[in-house]
N, C-alpha and C positions, 0 to 999 in steps of 0.2 A: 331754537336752542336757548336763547335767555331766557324764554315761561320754563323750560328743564332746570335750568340754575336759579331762578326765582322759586318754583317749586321748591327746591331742595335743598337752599339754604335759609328760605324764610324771608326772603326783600322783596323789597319793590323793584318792578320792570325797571324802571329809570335808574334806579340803587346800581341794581348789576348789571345795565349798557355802562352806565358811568368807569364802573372799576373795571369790567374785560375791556374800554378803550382806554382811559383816561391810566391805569393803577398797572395793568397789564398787557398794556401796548400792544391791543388789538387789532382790529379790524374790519368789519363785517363786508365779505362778498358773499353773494349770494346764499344770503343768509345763514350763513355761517362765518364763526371768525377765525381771523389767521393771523398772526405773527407777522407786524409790520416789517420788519428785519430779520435777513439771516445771519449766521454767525458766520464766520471766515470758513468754520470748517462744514455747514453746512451747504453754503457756496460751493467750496470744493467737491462736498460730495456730488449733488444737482448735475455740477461739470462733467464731473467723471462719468454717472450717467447718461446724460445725454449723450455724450460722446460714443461713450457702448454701442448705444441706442441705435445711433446714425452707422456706425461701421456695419452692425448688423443687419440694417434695412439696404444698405449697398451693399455688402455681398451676399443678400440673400433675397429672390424675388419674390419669394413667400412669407418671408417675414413679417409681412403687416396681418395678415391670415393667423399668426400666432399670438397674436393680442388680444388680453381680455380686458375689457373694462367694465366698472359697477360704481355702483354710490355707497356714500359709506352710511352705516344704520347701525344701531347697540341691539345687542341681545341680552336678556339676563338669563343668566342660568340659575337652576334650584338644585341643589342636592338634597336626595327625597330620604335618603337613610337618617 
């Protein structure tokens, strides 16, 4: 992800680990970063869901069968008109 933003705003590798941790309170797992903090109200959200989450996996024994998971990847689009 940093050679993506090195690319594309013109720095050096080290330039842009510096500022996504250092400037914009990063963090790199698994090679991606993320937002050492959340906010109260996304706290709140996370809760809400999880909790969903769980009501729904107890009352329902199929529940897990209904999950999808992927990894996330950019697409570009071209408008050809």
């Amino acid at each position: 992800m940093i050679h993506d933003v090195c690319n594309n705003v013109g720095l050096l590798y080290g330039t842009c680990q510096q500022i996504l941790s250092d400037e914009l309170n990063m963090w790199r797992i698994a090679a991606k970063f993320v937002p050492r903090l959340l906010s109260n109200d996304q706290k709140e959200y996370h809760i809400a869901v999880c909790t969903k989450l769980k009501e729904q996996a107890e009352n329902n024994s199929n529940f897990i069968f209904t999950i999808t998971t992927g990894d996330e990847y950019w697409v570009s689009g071209y408008d050809l008109k």
